[in-house]
C-alpha positions as CSV (number, residue, x, y, z in Angstrom):
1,X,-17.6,24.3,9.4
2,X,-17.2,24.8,5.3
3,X,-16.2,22.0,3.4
4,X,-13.0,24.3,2.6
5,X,-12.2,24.7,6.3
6,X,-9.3,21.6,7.3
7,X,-10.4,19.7,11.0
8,X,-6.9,21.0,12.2
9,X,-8.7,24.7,12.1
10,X,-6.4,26.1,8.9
11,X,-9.3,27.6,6.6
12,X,-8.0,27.8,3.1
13,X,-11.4,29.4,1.4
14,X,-11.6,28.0,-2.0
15,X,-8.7,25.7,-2.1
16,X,-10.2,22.8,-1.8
17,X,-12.6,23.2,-5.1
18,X,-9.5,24.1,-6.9
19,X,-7.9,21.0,-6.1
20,X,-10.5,19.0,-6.8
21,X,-10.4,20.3,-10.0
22,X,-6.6,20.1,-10.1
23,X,-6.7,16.4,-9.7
24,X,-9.7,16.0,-12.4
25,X,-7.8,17.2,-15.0
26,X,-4.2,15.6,-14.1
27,X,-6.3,11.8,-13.9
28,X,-7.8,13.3,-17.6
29,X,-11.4,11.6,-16.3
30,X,-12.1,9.0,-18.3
31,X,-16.3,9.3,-17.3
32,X,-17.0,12.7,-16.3
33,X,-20.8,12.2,-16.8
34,X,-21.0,9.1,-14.5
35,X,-21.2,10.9,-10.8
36,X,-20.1,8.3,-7.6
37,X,-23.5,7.8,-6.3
38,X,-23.5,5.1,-4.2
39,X,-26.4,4.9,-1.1
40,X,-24.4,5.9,1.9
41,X,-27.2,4.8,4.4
42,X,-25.8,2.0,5.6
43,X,-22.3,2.6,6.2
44,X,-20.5,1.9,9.6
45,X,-18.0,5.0,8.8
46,X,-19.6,9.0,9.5
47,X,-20.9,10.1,6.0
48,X,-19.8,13.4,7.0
49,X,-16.1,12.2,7.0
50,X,-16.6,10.7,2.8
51,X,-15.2,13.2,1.0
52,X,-15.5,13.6,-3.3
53,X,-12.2,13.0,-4.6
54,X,-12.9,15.1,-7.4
55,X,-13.3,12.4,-9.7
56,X,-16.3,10.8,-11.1
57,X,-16.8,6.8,-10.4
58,X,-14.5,5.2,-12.4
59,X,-12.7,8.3,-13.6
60,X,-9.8,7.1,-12.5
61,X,-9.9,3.5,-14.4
62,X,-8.9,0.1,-12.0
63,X,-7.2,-2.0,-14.7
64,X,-8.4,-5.7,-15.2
65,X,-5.6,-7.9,-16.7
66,X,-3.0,-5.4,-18.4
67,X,-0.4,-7.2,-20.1
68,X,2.6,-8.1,-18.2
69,X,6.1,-7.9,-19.7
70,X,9.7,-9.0,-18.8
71,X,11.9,-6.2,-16.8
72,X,14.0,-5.6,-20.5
73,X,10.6,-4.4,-21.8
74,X,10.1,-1.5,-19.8
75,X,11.1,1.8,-20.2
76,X,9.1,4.5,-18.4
77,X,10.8,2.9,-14.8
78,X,13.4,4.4,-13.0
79,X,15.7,2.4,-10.7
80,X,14.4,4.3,-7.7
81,X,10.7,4.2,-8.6
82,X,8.9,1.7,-6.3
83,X,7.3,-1.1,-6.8
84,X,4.8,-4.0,-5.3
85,X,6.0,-7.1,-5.4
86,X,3.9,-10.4,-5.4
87,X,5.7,-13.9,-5.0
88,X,3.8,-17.2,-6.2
89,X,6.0,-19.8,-6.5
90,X,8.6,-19.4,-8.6
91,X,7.4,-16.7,-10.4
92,X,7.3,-12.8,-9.5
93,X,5.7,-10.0,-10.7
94,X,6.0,-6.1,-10.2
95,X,3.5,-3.7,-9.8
96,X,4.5,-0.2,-9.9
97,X,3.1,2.7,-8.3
98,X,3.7,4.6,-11.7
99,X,1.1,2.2,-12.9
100,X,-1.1,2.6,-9.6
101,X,-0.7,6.4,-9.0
102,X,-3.0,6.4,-12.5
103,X,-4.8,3.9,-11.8
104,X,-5.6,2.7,-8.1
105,X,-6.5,-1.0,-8.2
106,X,-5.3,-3.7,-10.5
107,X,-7.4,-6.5,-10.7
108,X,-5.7,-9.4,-11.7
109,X,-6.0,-13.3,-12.8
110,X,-3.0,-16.0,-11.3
111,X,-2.4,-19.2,-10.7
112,X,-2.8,-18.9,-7.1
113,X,-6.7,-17.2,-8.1
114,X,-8.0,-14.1,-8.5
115,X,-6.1,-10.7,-6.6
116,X,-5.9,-7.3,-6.6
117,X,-3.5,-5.2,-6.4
118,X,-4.6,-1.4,-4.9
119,X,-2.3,2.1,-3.8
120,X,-3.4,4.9,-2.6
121,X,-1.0,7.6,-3.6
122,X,-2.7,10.2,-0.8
123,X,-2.4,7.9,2.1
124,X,1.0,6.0,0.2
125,X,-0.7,2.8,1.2
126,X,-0.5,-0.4,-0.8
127,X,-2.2,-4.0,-0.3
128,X,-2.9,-6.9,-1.7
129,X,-6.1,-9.3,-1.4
130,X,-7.9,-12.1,-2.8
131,X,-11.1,-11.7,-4.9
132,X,-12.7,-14.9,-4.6
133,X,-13.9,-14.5,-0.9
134,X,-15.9,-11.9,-3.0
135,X,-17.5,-13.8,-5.8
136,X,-14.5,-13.1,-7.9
137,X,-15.5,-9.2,-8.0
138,X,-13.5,-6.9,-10.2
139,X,-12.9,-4.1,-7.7
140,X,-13.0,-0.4,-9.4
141,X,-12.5,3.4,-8.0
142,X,-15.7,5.1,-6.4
143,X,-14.0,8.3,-6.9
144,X,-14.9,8.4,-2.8
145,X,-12.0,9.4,0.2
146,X,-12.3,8.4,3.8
147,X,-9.8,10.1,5.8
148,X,-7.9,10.9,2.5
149,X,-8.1,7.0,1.4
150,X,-9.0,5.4,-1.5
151,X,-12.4,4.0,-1.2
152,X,-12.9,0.8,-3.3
153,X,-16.2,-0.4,-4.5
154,X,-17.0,-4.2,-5.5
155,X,-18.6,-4.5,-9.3
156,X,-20.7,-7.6,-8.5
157,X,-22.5,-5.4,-5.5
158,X,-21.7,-1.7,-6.8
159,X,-23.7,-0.6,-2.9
160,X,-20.7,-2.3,-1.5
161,X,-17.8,0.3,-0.3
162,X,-14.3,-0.4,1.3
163,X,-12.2,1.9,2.0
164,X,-8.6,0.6,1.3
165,X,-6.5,1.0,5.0
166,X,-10.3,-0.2,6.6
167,X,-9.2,-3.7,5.0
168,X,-12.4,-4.4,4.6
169,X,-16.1,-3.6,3.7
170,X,-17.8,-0.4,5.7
171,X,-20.9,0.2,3.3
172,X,-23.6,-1.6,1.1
173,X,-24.6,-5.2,1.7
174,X,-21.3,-7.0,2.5
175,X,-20.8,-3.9,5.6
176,X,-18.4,-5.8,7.9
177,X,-16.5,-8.4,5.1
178,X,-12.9,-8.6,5.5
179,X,-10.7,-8.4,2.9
180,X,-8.3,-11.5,2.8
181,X,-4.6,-10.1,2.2
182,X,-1.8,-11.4,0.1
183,X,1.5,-10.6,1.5
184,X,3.1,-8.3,-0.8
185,X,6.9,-7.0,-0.4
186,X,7.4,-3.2,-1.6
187,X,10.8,-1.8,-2.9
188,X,12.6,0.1,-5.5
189,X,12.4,-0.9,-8.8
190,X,16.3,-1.5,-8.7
191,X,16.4,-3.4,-5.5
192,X,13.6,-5.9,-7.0
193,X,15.1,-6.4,-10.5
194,X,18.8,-7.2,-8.9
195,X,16.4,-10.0,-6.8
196,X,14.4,-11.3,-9.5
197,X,15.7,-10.8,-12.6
198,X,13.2,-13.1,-14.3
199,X,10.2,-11.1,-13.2
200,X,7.4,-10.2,-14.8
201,X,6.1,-6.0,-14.7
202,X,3.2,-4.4,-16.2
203,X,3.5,-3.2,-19.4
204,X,3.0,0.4,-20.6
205,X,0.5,-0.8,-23.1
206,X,-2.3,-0.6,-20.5
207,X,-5.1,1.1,-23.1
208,X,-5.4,4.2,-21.2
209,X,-3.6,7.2,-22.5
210,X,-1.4,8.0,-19.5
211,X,2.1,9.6,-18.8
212,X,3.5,7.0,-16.5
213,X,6.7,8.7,-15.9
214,X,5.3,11.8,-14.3
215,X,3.8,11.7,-11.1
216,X,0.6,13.4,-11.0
217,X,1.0,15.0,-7.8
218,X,4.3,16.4,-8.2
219,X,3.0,20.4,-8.3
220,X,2.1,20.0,-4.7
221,X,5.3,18.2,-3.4
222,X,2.8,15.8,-2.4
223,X,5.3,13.3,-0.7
224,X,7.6,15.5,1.1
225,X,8.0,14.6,4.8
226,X,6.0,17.6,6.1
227,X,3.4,18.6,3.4
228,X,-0.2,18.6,4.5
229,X,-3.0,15.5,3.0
230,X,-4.9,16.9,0.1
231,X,-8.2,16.5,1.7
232,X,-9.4,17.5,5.2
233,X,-8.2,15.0,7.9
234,X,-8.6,15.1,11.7
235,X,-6.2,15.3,14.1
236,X,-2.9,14.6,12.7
237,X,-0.6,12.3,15.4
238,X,2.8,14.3,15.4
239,X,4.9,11.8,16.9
240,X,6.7,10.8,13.0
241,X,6.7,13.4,9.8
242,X,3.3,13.2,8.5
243,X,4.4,11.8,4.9
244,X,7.2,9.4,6.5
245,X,6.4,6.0,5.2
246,X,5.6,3.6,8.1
247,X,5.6,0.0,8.2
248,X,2.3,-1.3,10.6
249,X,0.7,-4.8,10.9
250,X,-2.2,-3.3,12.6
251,X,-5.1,-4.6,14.9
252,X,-8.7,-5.2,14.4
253,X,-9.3,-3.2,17.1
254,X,-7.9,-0.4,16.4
255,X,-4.3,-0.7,17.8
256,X,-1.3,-2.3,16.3
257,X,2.1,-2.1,16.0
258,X,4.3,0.6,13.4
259,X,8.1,0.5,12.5
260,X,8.6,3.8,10.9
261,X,11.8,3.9,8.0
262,X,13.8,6.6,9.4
263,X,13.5,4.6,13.0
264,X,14.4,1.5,11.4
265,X,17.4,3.2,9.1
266,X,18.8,4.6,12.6
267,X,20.0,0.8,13.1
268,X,22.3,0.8,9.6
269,X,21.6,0.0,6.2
270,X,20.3,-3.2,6.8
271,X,18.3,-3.8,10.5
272,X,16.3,-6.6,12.2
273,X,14.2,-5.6,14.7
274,X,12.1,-8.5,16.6
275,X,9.0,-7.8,18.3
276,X,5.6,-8.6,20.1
277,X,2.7,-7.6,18.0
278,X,-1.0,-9.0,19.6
279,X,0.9,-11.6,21.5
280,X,3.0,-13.5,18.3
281,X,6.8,-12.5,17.7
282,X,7.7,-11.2,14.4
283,X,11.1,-10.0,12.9
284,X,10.5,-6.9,10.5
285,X,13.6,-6.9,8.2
286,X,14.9,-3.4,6.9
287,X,17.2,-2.6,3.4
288,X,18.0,1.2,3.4
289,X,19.5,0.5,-0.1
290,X,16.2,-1.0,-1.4
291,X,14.6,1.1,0.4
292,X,11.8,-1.4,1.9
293,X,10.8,-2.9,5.5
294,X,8.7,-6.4,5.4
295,X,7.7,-8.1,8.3
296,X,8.1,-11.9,9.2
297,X,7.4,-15.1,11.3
298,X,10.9,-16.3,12.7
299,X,10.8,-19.9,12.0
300,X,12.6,-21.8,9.1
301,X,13.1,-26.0,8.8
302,X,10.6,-26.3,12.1
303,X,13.0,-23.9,14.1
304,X,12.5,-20.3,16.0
305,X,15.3,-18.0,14.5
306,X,16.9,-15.0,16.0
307,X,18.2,-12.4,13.4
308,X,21.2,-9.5,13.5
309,X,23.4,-7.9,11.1
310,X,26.5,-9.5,11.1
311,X,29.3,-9.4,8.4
312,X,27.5,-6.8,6.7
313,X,24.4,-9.3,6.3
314,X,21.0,-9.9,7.8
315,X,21.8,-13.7,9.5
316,X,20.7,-15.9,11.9
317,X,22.3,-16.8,14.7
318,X,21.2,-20.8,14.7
319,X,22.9,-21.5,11.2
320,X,24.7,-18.4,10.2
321,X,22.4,-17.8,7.2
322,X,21.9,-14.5,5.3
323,X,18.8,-13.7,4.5
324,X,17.4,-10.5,2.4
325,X,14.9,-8.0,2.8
326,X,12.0,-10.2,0.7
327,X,12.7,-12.9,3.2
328,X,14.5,-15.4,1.1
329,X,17.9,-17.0,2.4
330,X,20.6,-16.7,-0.3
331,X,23.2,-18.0,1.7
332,X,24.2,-20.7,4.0
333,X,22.0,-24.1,5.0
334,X,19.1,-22.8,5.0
335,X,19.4,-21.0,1.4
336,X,16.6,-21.2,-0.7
337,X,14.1,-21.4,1.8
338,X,11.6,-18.2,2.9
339,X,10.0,-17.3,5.5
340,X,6.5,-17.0,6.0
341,X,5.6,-13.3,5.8
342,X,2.9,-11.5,8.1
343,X,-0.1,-10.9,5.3
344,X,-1.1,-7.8,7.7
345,X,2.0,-5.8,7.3
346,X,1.3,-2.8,5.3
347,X,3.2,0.5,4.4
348,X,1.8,3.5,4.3
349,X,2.0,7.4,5.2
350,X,2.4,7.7,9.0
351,X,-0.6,9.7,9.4
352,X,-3.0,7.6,7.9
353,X,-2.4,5.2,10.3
354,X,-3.5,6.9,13.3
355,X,-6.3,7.5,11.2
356,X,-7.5,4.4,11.0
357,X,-6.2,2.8,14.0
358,X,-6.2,5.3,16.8
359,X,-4.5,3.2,19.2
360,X,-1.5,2.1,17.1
361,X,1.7,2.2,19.0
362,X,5.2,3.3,17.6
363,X,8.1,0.8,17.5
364,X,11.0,2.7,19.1
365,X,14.9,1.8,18.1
């Protein structure tokens, strides 16, 4: 089979080196000389399933440390352009995918220790994780795909590979390391600003010369529901849209649990769902006007909580409540406490997830 030839059995002769190219020149590689060559031998993933993005290592830059600004700062956001958001305390800070669809991986330094910050706008995948379970490491782009995801490598151990849905480390001399997630909460810019006024953003200023109100994907309609992944990809699981972001606190093994959007949305503008995942309950929490779905423990004040809409609000039904989609209670006895969010609870593209975790099962309404 060519390396222009999809696993699905479409052959598109000479597409594929076009979009390589395609993508080279919209990321304006920053380090076209420097090729990824990293030593392959030991990885626990096929090497015939790493795919050449089309970028050099490093062509498209991680940032380390941009400069954060307030929300009045920012110009290049929309109100419907999403965002990460990380929660430490009092404080919050947005990361937006216009920064990340440029960039990948933001590695930064906080009070709570050293994280990064990573999307992958082919497989619409975004996590967080701690760097000091690896030596600190400033994480960069290997300019590598594995089943059309971002492949990360570690700058203290450059052998070392992990590709970004893996969650963990599949080549070089830390094969088999976990990553360690930080729960993150992902939403429209709007929806985020109207909950945390106060937060912090990155700034525009990041030292790269990038457009970071144009999408660099938008010639191929790259996130409509239906549109093919960039890159070969086997067996695509046609039980959801292939682009439909998905909600999945997924399994070690290889299964898990998924709450689609449009299955969650079928419940109203605002749903909670409670479920089973690997034997401990959750309570995934879904805001159609914010557009985001997180995931949660039940238990507040040293009590198990059951959660419907009621009065046009997300409440419990032990104290009445309300509670948003970031998992803060703003009204009621219990406001101004949060509950504890599941760190494994990730969006992403629905087909990635099959992907990665062939045994994933779909959360039906």
């Amino acid at each position: 089979m060519s390396e222009t030839t999809h696993r699905t059995g479409i052959s598109r002769p000479g597409l594929l080196p076009a979009l390589l190219l395609a993508v080279c020149l919209s990321f304006a590689c920053d380090d076209s000389s420097s090729q990824a060559s990293f030593d392959q031998s030991t990885c626990s993933i096929p090497e015939s399933e790493i795919f050449s993005g089309g970028v050099p290592k490093d062509g498209i830059p991680a940032l380390t440390d941009p400069p954060l600004v307030t929300a009045s700062e920012v110009a290049y956001l929309g109100d419907n352009d999403r965002i990460i958001g990380l929660l430490m305390d009092d404080d919050a800070i947005a990361i937006p995918h216009n920064i990340l669809w440029w960039h990948e991986i933001v590695n930064l330094s906080l009070s709570i220790g050293k994280v990064a910050v990573s999307y992958c706008p082919l497989t619409g995948s975004s996590i967080a994780f701690m760097r000091d379970p690896v030596d600190g490491a400033e994480f960069g782009v290997s300019g590598l795909l594995f089943q059309n995801n971002l492949i990360m490598y570690d700058r203290n151990d450059q052998e070392s590979l992990w590709p970004q849905m893996a969650l963990g480390a599949r080549c070089g001399r830390r094969l088999g390391s976990p990553l360690v997630l930080y729960p993150i909460v992902e939403m429209t810019w709007a929806g985020w600003r109207e909950l945390y006024p106060s937060t912090l953003v990155i700034g525009e200023q990041t030292g790269h010369a990038r457009n970071y109100r144009a999408y660099p994907y938008s010639n191929l309609n790259y996130e409509s529901l239906d549109s093919r992944p960039l890159f070969p990809q086997d067996n695509i699981d046609p039980r959801r849209p292939i682009k439909e972001r998905t909600l999945a606190i997924p399994n070690p093994d290889g299964g898990g649990l998924a709450f689609p959007f449009n299955e969650l949305d079928e419940g109203g503008p605002l749903n909670a769902v409670h479920a089973d995942v690997n034997g401990i309950e959750v309570v995934v929490f879904w805001d159609r006007s914010r557009q985001s779905a997180m995931a949660y423990h039940p238990r507040s004040g040293g009590q198990n909580l059951s959660f419907s809409i009621r009065d046009n609000a997300i409440r419990d039904t032990e104290t009445g409540s309300s509670w948003q989609v970031d998992g803060s209670a703003d009204e009621g006895s219990l406001a101004g406490t949060r509950l504890e969010p599941v760190d494994e609870a990730i969006i992403a593209f629905w087909f990635a997830w099959p992907a990665f975790y062939p045994d994933i099962r779909l959360w039906e309404n």
